[in-house]
Phi, psi and omega in degrees: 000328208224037160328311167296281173318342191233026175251156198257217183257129183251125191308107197250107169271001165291299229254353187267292181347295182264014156289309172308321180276014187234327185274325167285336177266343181292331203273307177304316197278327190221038182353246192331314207286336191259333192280282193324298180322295154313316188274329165254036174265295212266337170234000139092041170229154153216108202302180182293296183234160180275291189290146195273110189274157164343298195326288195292359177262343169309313181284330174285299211284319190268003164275354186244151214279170172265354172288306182278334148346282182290331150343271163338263186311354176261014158262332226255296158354288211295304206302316190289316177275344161284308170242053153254019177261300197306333193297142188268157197267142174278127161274133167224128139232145187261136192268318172241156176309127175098343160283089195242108164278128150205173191239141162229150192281164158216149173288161190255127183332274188306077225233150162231128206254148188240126158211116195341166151228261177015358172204320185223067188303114167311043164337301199287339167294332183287315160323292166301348169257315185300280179341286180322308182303295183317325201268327164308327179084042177296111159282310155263114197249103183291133168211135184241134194206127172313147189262155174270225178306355200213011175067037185228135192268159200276125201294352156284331211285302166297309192294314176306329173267332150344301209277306183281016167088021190256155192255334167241115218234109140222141225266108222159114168217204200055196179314289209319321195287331147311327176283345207276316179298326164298319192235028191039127160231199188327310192272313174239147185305170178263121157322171130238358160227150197219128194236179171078151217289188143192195172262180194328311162329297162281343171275307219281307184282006176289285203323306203291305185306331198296338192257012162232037173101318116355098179277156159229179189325282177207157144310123179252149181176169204332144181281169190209151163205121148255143225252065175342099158235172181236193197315316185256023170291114171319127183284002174276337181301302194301301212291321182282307172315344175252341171278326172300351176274302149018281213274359196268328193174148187298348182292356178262167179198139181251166170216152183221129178225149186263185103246024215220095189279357180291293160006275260261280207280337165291306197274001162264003163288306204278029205226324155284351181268349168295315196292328185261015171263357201269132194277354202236070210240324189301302183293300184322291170339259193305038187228324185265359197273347166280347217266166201211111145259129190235130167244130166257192170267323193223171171271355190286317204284315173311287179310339173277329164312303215283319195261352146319282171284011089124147193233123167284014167189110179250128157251106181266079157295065189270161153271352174256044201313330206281330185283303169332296188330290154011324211267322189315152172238301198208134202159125185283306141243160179220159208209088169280124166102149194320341196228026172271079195272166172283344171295335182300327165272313164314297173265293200232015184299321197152306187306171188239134207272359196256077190261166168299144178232191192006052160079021136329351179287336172335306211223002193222126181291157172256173206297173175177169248262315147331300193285350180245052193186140205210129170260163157270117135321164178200130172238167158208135202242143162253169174320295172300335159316292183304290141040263147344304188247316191314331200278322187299304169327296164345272193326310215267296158310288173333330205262346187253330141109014195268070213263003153292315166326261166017285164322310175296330179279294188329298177298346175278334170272354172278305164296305193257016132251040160105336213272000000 
């Protein structure tokens, strides 16, 4: 129904695909040797050292203001008491008499984290992926992050994986840097889960390992937000809110939906007069040239928009956000009422910034505490257990044609009745 309105920009990944697999497999076949290569074709450094040392992180830290410091640390707080809420309760049940199932959660051993650098190095992603991984109780947390020109990682980047207990920093990104963490080489470990955002590059070499044995986070791609408002939303609000997205790459996309074509034609006056204060104006521009303002009739019709298009960050700027909410389906986070901004969520509310995109909200949660934990089942049949379940077990194997299945119940019942 809504096809058009709810398709995004698109990537062409045929031809993106085997450039990403030719760096990912040189990085499998000679590691360090391939990594040195790559980084300096693609980041024109080839560090000193790979790991990031004591020194340098000493040196990150005493580069940065204390104003920005406590920053930090009250989202790491913040971010930390939201999902140690999250930790999950072991289920126990006897389903049948004599029958007890229950599952327990473990932390995933391995965990490896990718975080952007270059133009807007993503401090607050070492937050949203490191917390979770710690509180869960990832025994090795690995984190790669590109050097710029002088082979030095941007000193928030550092100060943030300090704080959040990760111990190994490596000056490394792109594709290479996902590959060097799917298969290991000499220097970084080999992973079993690989979390965090990049560019096409980097979305592309997640896509490929996650099909070699390598789980990942989620599928990913440009950010995107859309914004609900009504009569009395500020049009200044709604208009910095579709630029805050904007502004991440020409590859994103906002959509603004109404009911008000008056609205509409308002909040896309202040949204030019934004753009042009805006320091990242070049991206935002070309972001908005991607962009979707929709006037519906109703809210039932608006809302069937919105969960069609499943949005990877939703602002129901409304005043009655809550009956909107009501409405929700599919949406990676949503953020109600007029002063529910989406930075809020990006950085220090609590929520984890790290979501589904191009309508991946369909079928996929954004990280949370769950994604760094794999549960185990467990059953136990007592005599009376067997007893019990065992003739359905038969009946069922037998019916299925299965006569080992079958066999296995049989002879135990053979035993404890006597036979």
């Amino acid at each position: 129904m809504w096809k058009e309105l709810v398709s995004r920009p698109q990537i062409d990944r045929q031809s993106l695909a085997p450039m990403v697999n030719d760096v990912l497999m040189q990085v499998k076949d000679r590691g360090d040797e391939a990594l040195r290569e790559l980084t300096l074709k693609f980041d024109k450094v080839i560090p000193e050292n790979w790991l990031v040392s004591d020194a340098e992180f000493d040196e990150a830290e005493a580069k940065l203001s204390d104003n920005l410091k406590n920053a930090i640390r009250t989202a790491k707080d913040n971010i930390a008491r939201f999902h140690q809420a999250q930790l999950p309760k072991q289920v126990e049940v006897e389903t049948t008499e004599g029958v007890k199932c229950w599952q327990k959660a473990f932390p995933i051993k391995r965990i490896g984290l990718y975080v952007p650098g270059g133009s807007a190095p993503l401090f607050s992603t070492v937050l949203m992926l490191a917390i979770p991984a710690n509180i869960a109780g990832c025994e090795e947390v690995v984190l790669c992050t590109p050097p710029n020109k002088e082979g030095k990682i941007n000193p928030a980047i550092l100060f943030a994986a300090r704080l959040t207990g990760v111990k190994r920093v490596f000056k490394v990104g792109g594709s290479q840097a996902i590959a060097a963490m799917a298969f290991g080489t000499e220097t970084i470990p080999q992973v079993d889960k690989i979390f965090g955002p990049g560019n096409q590059y980097v979305t592309c070499a997640k896509q490929l390992v996650s099909s070699m044995g390598v789980a990942i986070d989620m599928p990913a791609g440009p950010s995107e937000v859309l914004v609900v408002v009504d009569e009395q939303t500020p049009v200044q609000f709604a208009a910095a809110d579709l630029l805050s997205q904007a502004e991440h790459g020409p590859d994103s996309q906002v959509v603004l939906v109404s009911l008000s074509q008056k609205k509409i034609e308002d909040i896309w006056q202040e949204t030019q007069r934004q753009l042009e204060e805006l320091p990242r104006m070049e991206f935002a521009s070309k972001a908005l040239s991607n962009s979707r303002f929709v006037c519906f009739d109703d809210i039932v019709t608006a809302m069937d928009f919105v969960n069609a298009y499943a949005p990877e960050h939703l602002i129901l700027s409304v005043a009655n956000s809550e009956e909107w909410a009501s409405y929700v389906k599919q949406a990676g986070s949503v953020f109600l009422g007029y002063y529910s901004c989406e930075s809020a969520g990006d950085y220090a509310s609590g929520t984890n910034h790290t979501l589904p995109t191009n309508g991946y909200a369909r079928a996929y949660s954004g990280v949370n505490i769950d994604s760094f934990m794999k549960k185990i089942t467990f059953q136990k049949l007592t005599e009376d257990g067997i007893k019990k379940l065992g003739p359905v077990i038969e009946t069922m194997a037998g019916a299925e044609m299965l006569d080992g299945h079958k066999n296995a119940v049989t002879v135990r019942l053979n035993v404890v009745n006597g036979k």
